[in-house]
C-alpha positions as CSV (number, residue, x, y, z in Angstrom):
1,X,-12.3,-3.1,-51.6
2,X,-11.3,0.4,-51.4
3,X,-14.9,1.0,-52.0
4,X,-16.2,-0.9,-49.5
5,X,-13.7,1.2,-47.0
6,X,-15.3,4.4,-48.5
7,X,-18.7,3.0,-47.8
8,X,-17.8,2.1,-44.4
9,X,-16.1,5.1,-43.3
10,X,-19.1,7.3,-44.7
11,X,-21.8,5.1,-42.7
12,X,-19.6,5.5,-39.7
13,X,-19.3,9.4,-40.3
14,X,-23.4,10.0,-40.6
15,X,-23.7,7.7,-37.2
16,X,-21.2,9.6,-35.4
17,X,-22.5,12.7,-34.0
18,X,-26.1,10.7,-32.5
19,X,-23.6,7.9,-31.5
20,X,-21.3,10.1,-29.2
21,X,-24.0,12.0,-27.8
22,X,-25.3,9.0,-27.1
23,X,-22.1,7.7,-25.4
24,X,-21.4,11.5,-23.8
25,X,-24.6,11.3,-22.5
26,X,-24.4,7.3,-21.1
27,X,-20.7,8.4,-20.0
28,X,-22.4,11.4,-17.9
29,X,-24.1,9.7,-16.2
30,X,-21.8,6.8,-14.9
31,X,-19.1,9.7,-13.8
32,X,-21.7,11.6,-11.8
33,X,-23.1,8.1,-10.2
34,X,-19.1,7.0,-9.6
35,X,-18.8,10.6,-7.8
36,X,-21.6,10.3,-5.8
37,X,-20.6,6.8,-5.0
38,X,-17.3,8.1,-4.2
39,X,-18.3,10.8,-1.9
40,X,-20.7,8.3,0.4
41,X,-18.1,5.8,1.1
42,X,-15.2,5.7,3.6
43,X,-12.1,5.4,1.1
44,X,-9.1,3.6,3.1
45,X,-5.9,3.2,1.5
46,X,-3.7,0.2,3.5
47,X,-0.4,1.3,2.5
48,X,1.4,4.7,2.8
49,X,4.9,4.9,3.0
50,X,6.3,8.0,5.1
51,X,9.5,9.5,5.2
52,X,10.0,11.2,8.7
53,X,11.8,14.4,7.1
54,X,8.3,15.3,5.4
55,X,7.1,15.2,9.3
56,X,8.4,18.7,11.0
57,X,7.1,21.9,11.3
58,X,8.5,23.9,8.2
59,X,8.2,20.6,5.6
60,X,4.7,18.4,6.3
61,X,1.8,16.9,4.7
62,X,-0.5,19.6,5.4
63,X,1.4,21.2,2.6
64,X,1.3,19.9,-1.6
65,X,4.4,18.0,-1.1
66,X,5.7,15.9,-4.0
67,X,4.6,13.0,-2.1
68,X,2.0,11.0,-3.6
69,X,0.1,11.0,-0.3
70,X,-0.4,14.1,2.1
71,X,-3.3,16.2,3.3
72,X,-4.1,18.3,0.4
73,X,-3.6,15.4,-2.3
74,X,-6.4,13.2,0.0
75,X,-9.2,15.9,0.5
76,X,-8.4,16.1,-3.8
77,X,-8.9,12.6,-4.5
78,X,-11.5,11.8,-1.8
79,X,-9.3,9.3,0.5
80,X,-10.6,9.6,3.4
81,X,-8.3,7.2,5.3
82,X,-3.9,6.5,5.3
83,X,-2.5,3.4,7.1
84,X,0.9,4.9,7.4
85,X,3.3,2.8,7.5
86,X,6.7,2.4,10.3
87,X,8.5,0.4,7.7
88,X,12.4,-0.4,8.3
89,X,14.6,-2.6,5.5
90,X,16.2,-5.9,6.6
91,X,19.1,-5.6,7.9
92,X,21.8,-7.7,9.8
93,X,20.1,-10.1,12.9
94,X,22.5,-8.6,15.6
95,X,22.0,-6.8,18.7
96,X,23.6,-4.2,16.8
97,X,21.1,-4.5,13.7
98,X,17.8,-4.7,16.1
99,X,18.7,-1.7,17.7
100,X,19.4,0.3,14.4
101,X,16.0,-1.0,13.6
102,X,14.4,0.3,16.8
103,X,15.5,3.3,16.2
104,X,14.5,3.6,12.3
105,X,10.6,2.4,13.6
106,X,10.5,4.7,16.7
107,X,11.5,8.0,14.4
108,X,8.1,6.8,12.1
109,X,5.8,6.3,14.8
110,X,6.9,9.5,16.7
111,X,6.7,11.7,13.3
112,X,2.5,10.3,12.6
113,X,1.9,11.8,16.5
114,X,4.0,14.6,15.0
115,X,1.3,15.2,12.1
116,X,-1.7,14.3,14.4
117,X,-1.0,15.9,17.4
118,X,1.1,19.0,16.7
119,X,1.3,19.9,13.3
120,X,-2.4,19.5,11.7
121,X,-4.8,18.4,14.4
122,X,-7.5,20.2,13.0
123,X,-7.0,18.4,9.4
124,X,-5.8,15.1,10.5
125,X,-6.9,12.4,13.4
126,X,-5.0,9.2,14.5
127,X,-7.6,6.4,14.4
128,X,-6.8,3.2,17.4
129,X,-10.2,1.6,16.0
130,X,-12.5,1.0,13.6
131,X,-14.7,3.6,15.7
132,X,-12.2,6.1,15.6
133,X,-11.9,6.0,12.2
134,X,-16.5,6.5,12.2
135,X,-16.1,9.4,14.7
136,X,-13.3,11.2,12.5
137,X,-15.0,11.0,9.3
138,X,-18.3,12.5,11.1
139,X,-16.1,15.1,12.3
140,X,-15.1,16.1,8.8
141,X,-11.0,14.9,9.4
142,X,-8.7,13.3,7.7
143,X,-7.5,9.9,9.1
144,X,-4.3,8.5,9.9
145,X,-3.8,4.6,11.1
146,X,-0.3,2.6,12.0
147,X,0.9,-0.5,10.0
148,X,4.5,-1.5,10.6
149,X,5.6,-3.2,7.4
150,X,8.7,-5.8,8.8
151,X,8.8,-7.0,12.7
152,X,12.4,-6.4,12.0
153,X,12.5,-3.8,14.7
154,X,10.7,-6.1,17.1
155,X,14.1,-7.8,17.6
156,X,14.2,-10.9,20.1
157,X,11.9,-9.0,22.6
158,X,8.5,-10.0,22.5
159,X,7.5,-7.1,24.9
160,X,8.1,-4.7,22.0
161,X,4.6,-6.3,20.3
162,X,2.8,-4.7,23.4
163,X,4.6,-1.5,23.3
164,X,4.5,-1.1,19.2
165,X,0.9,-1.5,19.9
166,X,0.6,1.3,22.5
167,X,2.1,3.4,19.9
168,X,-0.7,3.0,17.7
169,X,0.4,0.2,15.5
170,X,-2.7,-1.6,13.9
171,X,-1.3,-4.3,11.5
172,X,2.7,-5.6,10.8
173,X,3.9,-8.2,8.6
174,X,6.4,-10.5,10.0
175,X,9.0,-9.7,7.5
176,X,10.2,-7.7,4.1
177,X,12.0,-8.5,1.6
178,X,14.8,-10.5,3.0
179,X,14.5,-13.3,5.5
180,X,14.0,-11.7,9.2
181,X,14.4,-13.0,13.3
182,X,10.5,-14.2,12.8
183,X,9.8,-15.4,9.6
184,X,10.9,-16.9,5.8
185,X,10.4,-13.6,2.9
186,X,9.1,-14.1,-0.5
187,X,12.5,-13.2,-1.5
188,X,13.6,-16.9,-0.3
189,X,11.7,-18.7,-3.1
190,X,15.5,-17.4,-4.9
191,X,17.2,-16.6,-1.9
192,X,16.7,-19.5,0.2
193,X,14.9,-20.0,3.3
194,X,15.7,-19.9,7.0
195,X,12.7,-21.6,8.3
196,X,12.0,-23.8,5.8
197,X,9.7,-21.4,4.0
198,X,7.9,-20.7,7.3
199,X,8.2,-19.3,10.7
200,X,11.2,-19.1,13.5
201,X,9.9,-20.2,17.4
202,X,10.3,-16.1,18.1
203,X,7.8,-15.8,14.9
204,X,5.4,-18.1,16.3
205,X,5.4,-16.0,20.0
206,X,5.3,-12.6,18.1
207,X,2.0,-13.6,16.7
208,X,0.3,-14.9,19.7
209,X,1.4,-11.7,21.4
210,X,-0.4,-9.1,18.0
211,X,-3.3,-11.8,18.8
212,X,-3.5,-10.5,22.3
213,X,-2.8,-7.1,22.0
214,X,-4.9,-6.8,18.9
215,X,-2.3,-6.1,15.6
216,X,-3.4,-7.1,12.9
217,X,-1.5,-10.0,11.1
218,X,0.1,-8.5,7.9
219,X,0.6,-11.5,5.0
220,X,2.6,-9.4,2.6
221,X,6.1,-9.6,2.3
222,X,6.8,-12.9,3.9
223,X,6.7,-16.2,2.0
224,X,4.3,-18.5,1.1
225,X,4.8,-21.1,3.8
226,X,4.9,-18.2,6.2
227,X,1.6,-17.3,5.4
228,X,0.0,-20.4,5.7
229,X,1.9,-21.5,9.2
230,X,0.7,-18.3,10.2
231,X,-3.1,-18.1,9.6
232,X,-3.4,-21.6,11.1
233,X,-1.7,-19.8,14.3
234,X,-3.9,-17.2,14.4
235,X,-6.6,-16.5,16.5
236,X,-7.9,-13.8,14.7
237,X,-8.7,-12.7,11.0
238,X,-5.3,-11.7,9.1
239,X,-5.1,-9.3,6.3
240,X,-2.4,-8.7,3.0
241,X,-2.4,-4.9,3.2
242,X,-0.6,-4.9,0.0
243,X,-0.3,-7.6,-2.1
244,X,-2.3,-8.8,-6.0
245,X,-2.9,-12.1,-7.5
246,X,-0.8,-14.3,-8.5
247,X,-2.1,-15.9,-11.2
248,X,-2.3,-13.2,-13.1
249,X,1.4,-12.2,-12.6
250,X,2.6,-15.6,-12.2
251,X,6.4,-14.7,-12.0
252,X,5.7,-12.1,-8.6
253,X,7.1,-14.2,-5.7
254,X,5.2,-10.9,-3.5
255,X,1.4,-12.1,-4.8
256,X,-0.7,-14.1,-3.0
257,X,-1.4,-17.7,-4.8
258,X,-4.8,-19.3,-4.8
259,X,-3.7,-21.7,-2.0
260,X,-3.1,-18.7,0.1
261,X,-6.2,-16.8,-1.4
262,X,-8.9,-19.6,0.0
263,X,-6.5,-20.5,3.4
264,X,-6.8,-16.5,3.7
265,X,-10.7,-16.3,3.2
266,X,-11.3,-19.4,5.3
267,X,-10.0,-17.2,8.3
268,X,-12.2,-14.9,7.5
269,X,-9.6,-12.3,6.4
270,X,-9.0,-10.0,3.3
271,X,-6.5,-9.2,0.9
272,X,-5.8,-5.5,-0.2
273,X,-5.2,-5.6,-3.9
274,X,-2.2,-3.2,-4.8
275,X,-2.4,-0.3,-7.0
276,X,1.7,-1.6,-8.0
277,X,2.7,-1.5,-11.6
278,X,5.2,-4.7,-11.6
279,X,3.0,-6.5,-9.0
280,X,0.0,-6.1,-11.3
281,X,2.3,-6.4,-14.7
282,X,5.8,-7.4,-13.7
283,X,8.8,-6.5,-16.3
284,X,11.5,-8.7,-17.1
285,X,13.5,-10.7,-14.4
286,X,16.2,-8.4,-16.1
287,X,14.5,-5.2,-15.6
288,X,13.3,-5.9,-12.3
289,X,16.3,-6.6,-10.7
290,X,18.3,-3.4,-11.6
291,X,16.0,-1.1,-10.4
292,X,15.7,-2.7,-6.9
293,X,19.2,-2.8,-6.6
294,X,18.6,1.2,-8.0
295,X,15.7,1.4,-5.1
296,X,18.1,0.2,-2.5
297,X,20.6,2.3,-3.3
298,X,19.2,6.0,-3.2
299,X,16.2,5.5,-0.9
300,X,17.7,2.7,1.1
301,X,20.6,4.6,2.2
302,X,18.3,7.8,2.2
303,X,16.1,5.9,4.8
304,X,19.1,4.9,6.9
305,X,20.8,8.0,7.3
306,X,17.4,9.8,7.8
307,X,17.0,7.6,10.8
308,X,19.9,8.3,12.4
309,X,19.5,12.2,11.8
310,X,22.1,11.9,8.7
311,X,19.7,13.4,6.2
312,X,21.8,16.0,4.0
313,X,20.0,19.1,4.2
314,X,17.8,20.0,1.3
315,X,14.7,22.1,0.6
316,X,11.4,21.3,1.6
317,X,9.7,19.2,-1.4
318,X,6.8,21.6,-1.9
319,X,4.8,20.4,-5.5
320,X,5.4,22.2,-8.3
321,X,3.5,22.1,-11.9
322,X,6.1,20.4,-13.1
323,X,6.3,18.3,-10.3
324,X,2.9,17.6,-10.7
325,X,2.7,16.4,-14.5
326,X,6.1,13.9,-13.7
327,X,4.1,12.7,-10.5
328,X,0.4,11.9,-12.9
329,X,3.0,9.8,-15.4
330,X,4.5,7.8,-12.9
331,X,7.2,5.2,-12.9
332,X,10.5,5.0,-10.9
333,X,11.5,8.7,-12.5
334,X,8.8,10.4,-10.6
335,X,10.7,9.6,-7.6
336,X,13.6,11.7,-8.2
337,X,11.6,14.4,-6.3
338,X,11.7,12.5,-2.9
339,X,15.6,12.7,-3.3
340,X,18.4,15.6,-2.5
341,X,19.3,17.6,-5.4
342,X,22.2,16.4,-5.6
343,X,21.1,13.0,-6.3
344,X,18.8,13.6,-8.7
345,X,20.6,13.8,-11.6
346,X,22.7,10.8,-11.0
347,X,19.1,8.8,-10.0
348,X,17.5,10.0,-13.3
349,X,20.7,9.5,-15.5
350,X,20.5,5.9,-14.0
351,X,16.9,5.1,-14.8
352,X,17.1,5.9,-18.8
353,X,20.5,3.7,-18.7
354,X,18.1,0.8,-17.3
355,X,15.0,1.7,-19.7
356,X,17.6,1.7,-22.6
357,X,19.1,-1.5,-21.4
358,X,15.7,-3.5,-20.3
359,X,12.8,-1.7,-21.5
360,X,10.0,-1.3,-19.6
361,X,6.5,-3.3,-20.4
362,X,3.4,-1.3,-20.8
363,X,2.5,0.3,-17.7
364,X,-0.3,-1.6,-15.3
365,X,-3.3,1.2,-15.4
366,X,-6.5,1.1,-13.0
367,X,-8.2,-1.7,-15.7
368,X,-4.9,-3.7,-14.8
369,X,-5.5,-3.1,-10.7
370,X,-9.8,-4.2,-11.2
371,X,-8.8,-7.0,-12.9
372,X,-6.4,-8.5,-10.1
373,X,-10.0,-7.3,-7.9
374,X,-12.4,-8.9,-10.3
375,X,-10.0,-12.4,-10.0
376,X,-10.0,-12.2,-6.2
377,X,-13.6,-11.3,-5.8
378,X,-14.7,-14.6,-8.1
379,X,-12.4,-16.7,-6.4
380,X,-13.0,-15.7,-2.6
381,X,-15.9,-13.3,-2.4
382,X,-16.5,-9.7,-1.8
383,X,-16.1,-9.7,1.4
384,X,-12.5,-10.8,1.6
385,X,-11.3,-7.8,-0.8
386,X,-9.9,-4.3,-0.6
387,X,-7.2,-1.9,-2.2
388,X,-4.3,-0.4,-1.0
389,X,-1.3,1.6,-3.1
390,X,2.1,1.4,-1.6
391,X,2.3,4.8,-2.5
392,X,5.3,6.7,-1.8
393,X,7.0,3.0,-1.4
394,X,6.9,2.2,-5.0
395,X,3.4,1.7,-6.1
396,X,1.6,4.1,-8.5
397,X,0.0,2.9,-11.7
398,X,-1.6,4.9,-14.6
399,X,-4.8,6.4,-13.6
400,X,-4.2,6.1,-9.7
401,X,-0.4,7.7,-9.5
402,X,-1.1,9.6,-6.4
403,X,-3.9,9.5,-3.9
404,X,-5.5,13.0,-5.5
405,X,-6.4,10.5,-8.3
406,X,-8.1,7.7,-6.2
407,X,-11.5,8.8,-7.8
408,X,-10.5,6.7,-10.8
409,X,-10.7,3.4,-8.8
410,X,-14.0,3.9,-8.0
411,X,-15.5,5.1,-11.6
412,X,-13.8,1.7,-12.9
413,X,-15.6,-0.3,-10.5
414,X,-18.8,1.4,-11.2
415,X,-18.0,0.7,-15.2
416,X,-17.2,-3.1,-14.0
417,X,-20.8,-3.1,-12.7
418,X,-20.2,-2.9,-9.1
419,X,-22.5,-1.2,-6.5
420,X,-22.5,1.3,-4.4
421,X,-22.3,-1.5,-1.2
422,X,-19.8,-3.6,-3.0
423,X,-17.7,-0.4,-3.5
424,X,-17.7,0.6,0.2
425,X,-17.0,-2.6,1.4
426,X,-13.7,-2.6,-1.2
427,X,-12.7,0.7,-0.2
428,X,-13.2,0.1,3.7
429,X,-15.9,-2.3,5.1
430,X,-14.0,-5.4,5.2
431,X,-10.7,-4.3,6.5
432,X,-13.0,-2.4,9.5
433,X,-15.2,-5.6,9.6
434,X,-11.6,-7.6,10.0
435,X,-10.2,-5.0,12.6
436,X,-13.3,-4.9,14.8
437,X,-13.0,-8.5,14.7
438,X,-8.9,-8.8,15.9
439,X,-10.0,-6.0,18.3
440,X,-12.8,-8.7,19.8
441,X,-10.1,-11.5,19.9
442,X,-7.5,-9.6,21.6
443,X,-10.3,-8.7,24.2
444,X,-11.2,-12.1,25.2
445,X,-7.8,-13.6,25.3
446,X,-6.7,-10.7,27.5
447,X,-8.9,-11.6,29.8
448,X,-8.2,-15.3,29.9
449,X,-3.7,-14.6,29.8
450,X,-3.5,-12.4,32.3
């Protein structure tokens, strides 16, 4: 037997160096194909979360931050587009919670003018249409869009839809995680429902209303029922601008089902597969749930005393090397950066507690994210998929940690065998297909609800 191995493992040695030419060579050549397929299409990431501390004139994203997403870290990686997102936690449904709300969404929207119209107009344009987006990639910029991830902030006026969408929102979801004024969460498959796993009356209104206006209809985040009551409302095509399969992460309440999958191509929308570890390879139950309650308690409260100009002062989080190499490995510990310094330690210290406790399961990688693609593309068609990250809101996987790394998603769809069309339609050309459609619906119907 031993002789055998010998024999084996001397065969293998002589075949070697012609063997891994061959493969350098082969290798080669996919890479430079993947980059020139990379540089020809319109990359658009759906999910970008913001922080509005990382939007003034001494600390922005026309500098390296520590973010995974900012100006320098897109011309890197070749993204070409950011949907950043005015996102705002559930909270209490009281006068006193909508207004809190309000406030929370108003401080986003105003910092993305901030970094498009004051701080980097030269580097970075806001896009109000699929055209917009055309004429600033011709123009050699960098592209900014407006999702609002939770109605939340809409409260009980419905006029807010209108004004949200004169401030250059382009999609929102109904709700996060936590049941909201408009619609049933994901959470409420454990939590329990308010609408009976679908949509209040104000839910109903606030769609008709992004229908008119022309928002697109955000299916992540709210629950299954939700969903489904609200693509048979819509007029228009409806998008998940962050969400992965379910069936192959059966136990993620956030991932779309295949019920949802063909009630969502039927409408003629698409589903943005996320680049998010535990939505593409969820950890235990266990695990999970400590580090959301860990999530809610540094960054929620960060993001709530941010909005209400609370923020203890700290240093500008300018990238450094070390920065860097934590940010490429990824996990909840690379977002110790994003906090104070004096959180830091008690954040990190808090993290190895819960990896020693509930260890984590093998990271989801870009192979993990083009699977979840390859399943959705088989089961709906090309032309009803895209990606998205949730980057800087908890998504990051290995191989596509940060946005200066999105050049990896493309080289694995080129080694899955997909072309240079297919490629540009994942990366952009059916979210702009679906958003040039909403924008033709809102047209019509304003002309026929005046």
């Amino acid at each position: 037997m031993r002789h055998l191995i010998a024999l084996s493992l001397s065969a293998a040695l002589l075949i070697t160096p012609q063997a891994s030419l061959a493969q350098s060579n082969s290798d080669a050549a996919l890479v430079a194909k993947a980059h020139k397929i990379h540089d020809h299409v319109i990359t658009l990431d759906t999910h970008n979360d913001i922080e509005p501390s990382n939007f003034t004139a001494d600390c922005n994203y026309s500098m390296r931050l520590t973010t995974q997403v900012n100006i320098p870290k897109m011309i890197q990686g070749g993204m070409d587009v950011s949907f950043m997102i005015v996102y705002v936690g559930q909270g209490p449904l009281t006068p006193e919670g909508y207004d809190d709300a309000y406030k929370q969404a108003i401080a986003k929207f105003d910092a993305i003018h901030r970094l498009t119209e004051q701080i980097a107009p030269d580097k970075i344009g806001l896009a109000l249409t699929p055209e917009d987006v055309i004429r600033l990639h011709k123009a050699g910029k960098k592209i900014a869009v407006i999702g609002v991830e939770n109605g939340y902030p809409i409260g009980l006026d419905v006029k807010r839809v209108k004004e949200f969408y004169d401030r250059g929102a382009r999609y929102m979801s109904l709700a996060h995680n936590g049941n909201s004024q408009l619609a049933d969460s994901n959470t409420g498959e454990k939590d329990g429902y308010s609408y009976n796993n679908g949509l209040s009356p104000e839910g109903r209104e606030v769609i008709a209303e992004m229908n008119k206006w022309g928002i697109m209809v955000d299916l992540s985040h709210p629950a299954k029922g939700s969903n489904l009551e609200a693509i048979k409302l819509s007029k228009a095509p409806v998008i998940a601008s962050h969400s992965a399969v379910r069936a192959l992460a059966p136990s993620v309440t956030r991932d779309m089902d295949d019920e949802q999958l063909e009630a969502l191509k039927k409408n003629g929308g698409v589903i943005q597969v996320v680049g998010f570890a535990s939505y593409l390879k969820p950890d235990s139950p266990e695990r999970t749930a400590a580090l959301t309650k860990l999530q809610k308690e540094f960054f929620g409260d960060l993001a709530r005393r941010g909005a209400r100009g609370e923020a203890a002062a700290r240093s500008c989080p300018v990238e450094s090397a070390t920065d860097a190499k934590s940010a490429r490995r990824g996990g909840m510990a690379a977002y110790a950066n994003m906090l104070p310094e004096d959180k830091r330690a008690d954040f990190q210290k808090q993290i190895a507690e819960i990896d020693a406790k509930y260890p984590p399961a093998p990271r989801a990688n870009v192979k993990d994210l083009i699977d979840h693609v390859d399943y959705a593309v088989k089961k709906i068609g090309i032309d009803h998929v895209g990606l998205a990250s949730d980057f800087d809101g908890g998504g990051g996987i290995d191989g596509w940690n940060s946005t200066d790394q999105s050049f990896n998603v493309t080289l694995e769809l080129v080694r899955r065998g997909y072309s240079e069309e297919q490629i540009g339609k994942l990366w952009s050309g059916n979210l702009l297909r679906v958003w040039g459609e909403v924008d033709k619906v809102a047209k019509q119907l304003q002309k026929t609800q005046k």
